[in-house]
Each structure stands twice: as C-alpha cells, then as structure tokens.
PDB file with SEQRES, HELIX, SHEET and CRYST1 records, atoms N, CA, C and O in Angstrom:
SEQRES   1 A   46  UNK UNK UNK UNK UNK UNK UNK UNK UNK UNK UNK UNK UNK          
SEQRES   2 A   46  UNK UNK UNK UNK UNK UNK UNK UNK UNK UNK UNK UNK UNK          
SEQRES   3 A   46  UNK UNK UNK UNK UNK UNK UNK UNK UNK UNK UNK UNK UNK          
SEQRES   4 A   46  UNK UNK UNK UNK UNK UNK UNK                                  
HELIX    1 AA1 UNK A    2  UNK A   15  1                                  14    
HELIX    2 AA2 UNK A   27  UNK A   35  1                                   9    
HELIX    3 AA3 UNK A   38  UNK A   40  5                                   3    
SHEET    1 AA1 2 UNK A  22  UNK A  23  0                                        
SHEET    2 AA1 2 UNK A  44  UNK A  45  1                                        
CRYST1    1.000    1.000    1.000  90.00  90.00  90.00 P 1           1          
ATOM      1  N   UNK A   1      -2.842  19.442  -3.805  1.00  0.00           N  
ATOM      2  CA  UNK A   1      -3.216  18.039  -3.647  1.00  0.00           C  
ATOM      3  C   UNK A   1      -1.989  17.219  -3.273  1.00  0.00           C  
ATOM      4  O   UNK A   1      -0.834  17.635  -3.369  1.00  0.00           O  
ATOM      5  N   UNK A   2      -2.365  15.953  -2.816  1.00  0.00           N  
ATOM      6  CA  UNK A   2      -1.290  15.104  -2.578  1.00  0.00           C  
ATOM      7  C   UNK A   2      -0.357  14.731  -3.920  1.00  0.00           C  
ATOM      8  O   UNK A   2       0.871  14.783  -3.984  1.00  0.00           O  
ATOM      9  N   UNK A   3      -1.091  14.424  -4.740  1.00  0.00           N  
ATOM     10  CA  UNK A   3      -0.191  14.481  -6.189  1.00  0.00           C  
ATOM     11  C   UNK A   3       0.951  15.387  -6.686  1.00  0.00           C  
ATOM     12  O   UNK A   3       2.034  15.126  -7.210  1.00  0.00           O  
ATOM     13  N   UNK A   4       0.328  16.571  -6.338  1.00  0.00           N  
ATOM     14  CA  UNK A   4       0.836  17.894  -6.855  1.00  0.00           C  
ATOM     15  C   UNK A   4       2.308  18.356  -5.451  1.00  0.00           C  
ATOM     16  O   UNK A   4       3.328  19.017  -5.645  1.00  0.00           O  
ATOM     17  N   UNK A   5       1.899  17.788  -4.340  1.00  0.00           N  
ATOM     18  CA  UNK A   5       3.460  17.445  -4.021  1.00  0.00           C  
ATOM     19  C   UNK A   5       4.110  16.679  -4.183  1.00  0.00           C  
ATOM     20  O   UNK A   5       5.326  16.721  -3.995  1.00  0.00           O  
ATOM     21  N   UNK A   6       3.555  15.882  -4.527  1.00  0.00           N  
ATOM     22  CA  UNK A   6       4.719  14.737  -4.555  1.00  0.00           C  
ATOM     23  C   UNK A   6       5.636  14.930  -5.839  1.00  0.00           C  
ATOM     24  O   UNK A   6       6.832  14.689  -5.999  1.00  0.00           O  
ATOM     25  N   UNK A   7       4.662  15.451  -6.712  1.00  0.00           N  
ATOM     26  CA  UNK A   7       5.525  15.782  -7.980  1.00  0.00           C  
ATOM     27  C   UNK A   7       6.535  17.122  -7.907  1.00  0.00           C  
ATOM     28  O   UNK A   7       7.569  17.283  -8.556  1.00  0.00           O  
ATOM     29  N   UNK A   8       5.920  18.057  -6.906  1.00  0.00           N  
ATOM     30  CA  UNK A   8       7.267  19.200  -6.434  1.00  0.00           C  
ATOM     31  C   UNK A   8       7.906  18.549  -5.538  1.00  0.00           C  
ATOM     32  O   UNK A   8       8.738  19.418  -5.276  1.00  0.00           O  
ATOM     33  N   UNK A   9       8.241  17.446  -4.665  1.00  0.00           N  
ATOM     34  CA  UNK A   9       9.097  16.900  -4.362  1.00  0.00           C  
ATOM     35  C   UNK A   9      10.165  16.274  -5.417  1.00  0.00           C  
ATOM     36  O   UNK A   9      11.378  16.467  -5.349  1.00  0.00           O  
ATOM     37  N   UNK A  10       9.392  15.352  -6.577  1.00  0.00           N  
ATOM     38  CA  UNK A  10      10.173  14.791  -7.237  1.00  0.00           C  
ATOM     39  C   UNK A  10      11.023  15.807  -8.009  1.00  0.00           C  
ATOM     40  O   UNK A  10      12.253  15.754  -7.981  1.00  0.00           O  
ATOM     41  N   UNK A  11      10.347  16.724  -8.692  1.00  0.00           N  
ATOM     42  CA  UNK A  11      10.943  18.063  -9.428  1.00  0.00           C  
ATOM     43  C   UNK A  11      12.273  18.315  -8.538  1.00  0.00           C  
ATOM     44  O   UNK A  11      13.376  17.854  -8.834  1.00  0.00           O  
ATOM     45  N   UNK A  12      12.050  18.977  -7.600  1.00  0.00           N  
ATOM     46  CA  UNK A  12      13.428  19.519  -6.691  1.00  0.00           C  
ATOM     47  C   UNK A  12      14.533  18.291  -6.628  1.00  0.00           C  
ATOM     48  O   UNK A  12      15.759  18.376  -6.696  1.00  0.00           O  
ATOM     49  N   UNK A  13      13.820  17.293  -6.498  1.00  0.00           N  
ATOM     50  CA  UNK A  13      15.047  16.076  -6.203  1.00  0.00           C  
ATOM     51  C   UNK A  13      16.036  15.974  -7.617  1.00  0.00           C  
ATOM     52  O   UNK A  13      17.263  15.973  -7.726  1.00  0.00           O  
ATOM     53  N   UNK A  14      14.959  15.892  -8.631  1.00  0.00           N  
ATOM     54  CA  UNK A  14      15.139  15.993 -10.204  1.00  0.00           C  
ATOM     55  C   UNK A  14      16.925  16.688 -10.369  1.00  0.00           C  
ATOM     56  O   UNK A  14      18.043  16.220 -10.585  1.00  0.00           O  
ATOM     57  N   UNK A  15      16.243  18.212 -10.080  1.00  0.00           N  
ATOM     58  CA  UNK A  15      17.536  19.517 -10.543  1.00  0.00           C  
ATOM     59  C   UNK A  15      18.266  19.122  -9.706  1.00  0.00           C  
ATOM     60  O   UNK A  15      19.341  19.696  -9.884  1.00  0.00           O  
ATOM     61  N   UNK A  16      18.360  18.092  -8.406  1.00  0.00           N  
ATOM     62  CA  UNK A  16      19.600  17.917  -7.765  1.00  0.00           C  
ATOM     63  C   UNK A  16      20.118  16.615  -7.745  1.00  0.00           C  
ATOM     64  O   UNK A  16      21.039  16.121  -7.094  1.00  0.00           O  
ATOM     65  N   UNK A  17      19.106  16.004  -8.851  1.00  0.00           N  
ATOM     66  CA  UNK A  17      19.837  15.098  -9.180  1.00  0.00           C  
ATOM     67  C   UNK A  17      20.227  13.790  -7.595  1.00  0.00           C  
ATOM     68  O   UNK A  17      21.237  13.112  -7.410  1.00  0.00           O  
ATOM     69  N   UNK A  18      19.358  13.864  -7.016  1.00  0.00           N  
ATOM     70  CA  UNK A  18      19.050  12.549  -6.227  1.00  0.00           C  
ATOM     71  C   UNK A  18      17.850  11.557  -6.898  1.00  0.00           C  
ATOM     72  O   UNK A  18      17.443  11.488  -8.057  1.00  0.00           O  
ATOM     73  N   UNK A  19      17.644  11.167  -6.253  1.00  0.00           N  
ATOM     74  CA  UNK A  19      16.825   9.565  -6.512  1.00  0.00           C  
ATOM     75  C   UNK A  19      15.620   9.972  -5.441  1.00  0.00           C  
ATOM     76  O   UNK A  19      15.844  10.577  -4.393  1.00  0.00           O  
ATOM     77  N   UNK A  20      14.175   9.495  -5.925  1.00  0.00           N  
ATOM     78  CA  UNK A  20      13.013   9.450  -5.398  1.00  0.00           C  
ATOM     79  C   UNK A  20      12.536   8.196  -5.750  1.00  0.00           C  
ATOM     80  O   UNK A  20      12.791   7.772  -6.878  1.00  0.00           O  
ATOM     81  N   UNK A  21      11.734   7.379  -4.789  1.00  0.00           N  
ATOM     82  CA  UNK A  21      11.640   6.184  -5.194  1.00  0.00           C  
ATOM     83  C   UNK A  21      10.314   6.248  -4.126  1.00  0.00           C  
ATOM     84  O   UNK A  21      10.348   6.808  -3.030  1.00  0.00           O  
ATOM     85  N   UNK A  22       9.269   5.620  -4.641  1.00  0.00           N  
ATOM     86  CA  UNK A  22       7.915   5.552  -3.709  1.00  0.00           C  
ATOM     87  C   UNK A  22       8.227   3.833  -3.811  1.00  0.00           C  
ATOM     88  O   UNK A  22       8.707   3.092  -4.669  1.00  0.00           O  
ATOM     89  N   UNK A  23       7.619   3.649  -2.308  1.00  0.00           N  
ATOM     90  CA  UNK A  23       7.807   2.196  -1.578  1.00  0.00           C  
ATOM     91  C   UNK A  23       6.420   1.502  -0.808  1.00  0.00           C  
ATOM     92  O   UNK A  23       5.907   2.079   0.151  1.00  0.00           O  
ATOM     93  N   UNK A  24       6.057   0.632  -1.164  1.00  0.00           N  
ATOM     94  CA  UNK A  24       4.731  -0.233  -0.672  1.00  0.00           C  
ATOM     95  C   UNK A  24       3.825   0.757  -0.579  1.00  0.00           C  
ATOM     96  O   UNK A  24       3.480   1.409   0.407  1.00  0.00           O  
ATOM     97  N   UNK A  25       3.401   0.816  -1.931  1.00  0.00           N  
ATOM     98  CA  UNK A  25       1.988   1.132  -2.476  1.00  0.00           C  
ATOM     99  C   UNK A  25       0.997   0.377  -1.949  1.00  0.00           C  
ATOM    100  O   UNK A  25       1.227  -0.833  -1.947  1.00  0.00           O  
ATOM    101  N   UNK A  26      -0.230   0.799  -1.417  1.00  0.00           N  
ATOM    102  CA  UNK A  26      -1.453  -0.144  -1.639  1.00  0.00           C  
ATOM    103  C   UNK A  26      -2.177  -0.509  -3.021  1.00  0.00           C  
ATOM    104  O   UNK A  26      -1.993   0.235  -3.983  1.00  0.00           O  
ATOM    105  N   UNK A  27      -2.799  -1.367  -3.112  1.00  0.00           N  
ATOM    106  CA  UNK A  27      -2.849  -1.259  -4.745  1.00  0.00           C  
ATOM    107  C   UNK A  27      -3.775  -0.396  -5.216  1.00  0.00           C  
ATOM    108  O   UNK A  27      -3.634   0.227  -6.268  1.00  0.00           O  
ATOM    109  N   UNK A  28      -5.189  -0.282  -4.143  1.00  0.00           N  
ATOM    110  CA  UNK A  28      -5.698   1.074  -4.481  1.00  0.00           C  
ATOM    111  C   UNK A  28      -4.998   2.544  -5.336  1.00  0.00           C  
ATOM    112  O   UNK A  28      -5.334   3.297  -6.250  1.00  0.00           O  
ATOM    113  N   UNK A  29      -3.859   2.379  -4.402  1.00  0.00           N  
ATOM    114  CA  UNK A  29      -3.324   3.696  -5.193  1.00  0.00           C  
ATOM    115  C   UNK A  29      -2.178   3.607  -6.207  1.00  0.00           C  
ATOM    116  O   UNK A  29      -1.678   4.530  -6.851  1.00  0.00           O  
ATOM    117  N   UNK A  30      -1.882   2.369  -6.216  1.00  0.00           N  
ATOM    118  CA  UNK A  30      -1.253   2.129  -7.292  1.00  0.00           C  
ATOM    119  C   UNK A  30      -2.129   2.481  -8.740  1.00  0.00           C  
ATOM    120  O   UNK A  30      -2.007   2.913  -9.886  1.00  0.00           O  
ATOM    121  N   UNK A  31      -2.915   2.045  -7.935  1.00  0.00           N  
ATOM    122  CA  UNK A  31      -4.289   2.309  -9.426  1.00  0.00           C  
ATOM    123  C   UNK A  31      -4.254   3.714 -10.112  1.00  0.00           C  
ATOM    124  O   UNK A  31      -4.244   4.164 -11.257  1.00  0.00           O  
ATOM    125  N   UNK A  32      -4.240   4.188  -8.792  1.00  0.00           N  
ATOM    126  CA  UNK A  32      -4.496   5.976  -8.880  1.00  0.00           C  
ATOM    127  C   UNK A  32      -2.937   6.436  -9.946  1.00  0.00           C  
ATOM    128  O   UNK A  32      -2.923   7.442 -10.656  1.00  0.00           O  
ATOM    129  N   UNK A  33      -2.373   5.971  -9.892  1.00  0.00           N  
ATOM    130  CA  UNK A  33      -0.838   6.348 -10.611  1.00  0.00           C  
ATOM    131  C   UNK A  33      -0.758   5.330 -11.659  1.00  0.00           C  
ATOM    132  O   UNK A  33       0.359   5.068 -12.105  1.00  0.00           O  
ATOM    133  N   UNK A  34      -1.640   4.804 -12.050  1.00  0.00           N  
ATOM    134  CA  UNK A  34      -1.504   3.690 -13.122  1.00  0.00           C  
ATOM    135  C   UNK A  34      -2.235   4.595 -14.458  1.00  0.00           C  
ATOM    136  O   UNK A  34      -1.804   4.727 -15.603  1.00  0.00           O  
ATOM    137  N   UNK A  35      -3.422   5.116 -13.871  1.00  0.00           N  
ATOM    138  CA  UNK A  35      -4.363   5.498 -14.369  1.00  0.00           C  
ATOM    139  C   UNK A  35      -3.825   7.054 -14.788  1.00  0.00           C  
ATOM    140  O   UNK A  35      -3.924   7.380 -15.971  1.00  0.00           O  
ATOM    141  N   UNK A  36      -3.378   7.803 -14.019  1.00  0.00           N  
ATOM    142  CA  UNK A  36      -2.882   9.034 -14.081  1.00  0.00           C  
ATOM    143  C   UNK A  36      -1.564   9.130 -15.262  1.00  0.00           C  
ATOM    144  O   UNK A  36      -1.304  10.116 -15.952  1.00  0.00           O  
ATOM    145  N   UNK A  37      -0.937   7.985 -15.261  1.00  0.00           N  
ATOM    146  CA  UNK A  37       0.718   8.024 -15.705  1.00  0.00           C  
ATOM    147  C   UNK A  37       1.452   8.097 -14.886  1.00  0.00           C  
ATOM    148  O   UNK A  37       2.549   7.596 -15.134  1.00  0.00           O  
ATOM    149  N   UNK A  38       1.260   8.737 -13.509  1.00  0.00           N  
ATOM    150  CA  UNK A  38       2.391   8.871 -12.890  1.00  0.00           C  
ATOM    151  C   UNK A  38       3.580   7.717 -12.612  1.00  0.00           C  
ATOM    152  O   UNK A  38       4.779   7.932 -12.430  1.00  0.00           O  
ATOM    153  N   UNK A  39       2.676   6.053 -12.643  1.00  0.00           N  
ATOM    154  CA  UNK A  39       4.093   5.075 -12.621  1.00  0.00           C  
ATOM    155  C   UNK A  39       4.816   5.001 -13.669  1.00  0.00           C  
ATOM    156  O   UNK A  39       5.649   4.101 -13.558  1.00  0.00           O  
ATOM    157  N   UNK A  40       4.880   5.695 -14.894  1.00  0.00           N  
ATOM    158  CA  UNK A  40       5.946   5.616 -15.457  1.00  0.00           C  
ATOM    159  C   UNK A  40       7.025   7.243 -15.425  1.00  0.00           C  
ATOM    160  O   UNK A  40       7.917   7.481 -16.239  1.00  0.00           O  
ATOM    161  N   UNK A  41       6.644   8.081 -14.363  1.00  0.00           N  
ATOM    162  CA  UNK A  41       7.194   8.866 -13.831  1.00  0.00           C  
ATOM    163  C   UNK A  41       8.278   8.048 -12.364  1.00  0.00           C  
ATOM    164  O   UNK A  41       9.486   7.877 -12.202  1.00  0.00           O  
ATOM    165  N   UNK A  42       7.576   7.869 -11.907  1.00  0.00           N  
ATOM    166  CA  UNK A  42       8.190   7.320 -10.498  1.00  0.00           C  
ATOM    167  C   UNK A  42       8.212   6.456 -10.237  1.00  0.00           C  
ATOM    168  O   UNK A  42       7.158   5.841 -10.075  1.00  0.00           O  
ATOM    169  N   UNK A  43       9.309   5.934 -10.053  1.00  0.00           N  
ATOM    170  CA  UNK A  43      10.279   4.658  -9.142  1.00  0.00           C  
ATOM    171  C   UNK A  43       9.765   4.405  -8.485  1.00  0.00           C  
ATOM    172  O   UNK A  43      10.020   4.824  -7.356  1.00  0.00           O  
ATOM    173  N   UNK A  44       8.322   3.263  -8.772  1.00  0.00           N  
ATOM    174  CA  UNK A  44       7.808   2.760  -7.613  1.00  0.00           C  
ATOM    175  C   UNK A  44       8.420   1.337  -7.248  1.00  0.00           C  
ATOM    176  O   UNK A  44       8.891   0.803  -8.252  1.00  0.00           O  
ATOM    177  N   UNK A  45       8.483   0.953  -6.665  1.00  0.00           N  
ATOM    178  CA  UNK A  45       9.211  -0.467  -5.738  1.00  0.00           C  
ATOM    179  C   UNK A  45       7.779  -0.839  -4.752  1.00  0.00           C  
ATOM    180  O   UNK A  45       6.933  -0.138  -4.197  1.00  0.00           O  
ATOM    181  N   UNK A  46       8.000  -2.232  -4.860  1.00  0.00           N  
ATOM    182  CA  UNK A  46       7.120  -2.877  -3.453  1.00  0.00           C  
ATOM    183  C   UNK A  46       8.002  -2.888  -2.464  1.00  0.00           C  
ATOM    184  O   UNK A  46       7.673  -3.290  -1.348  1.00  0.00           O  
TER     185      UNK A  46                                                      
END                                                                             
C-alpha cells in the first residue's frame, strides 16, 4: 500500500539518520494520518 511505503521510506531514512518531512497535505488525507497515528510519526508541514 501507499502507507506501507512510505513508512519503508521513513524506516531507511530513520537508520541513516536523515530527515523525512511530508509537505501540503490535502486535508482529506491528512485525515487518513490523523486517524491512523501516522501524524504523530511524520513531519508533516503545510
């Protein structure tokens, strides 16, 4: 799923210790990561 990469993206970035930051969400899917937990996983920014 789209989720399930984004979170093996964030993972790999994780162990190397860069920065992942998701940028202008629609709010639809802000929802979708509100609801899930994932925004308090990821650096979301407008």
């Amino acid at each position: 799923t789209g989720l399930g990469v984004l979170m093996s993206i964030y993972k790999n970035m994780k162990e190397r210790n860069l920065n992942f930051k998701i940028v202008n969400l629609k709010p639809n899917i802000y929802k979708l990561f509100d609801i899930t937990g994932l925004n308090k996983v990821f650096d979301i920014r407008e």
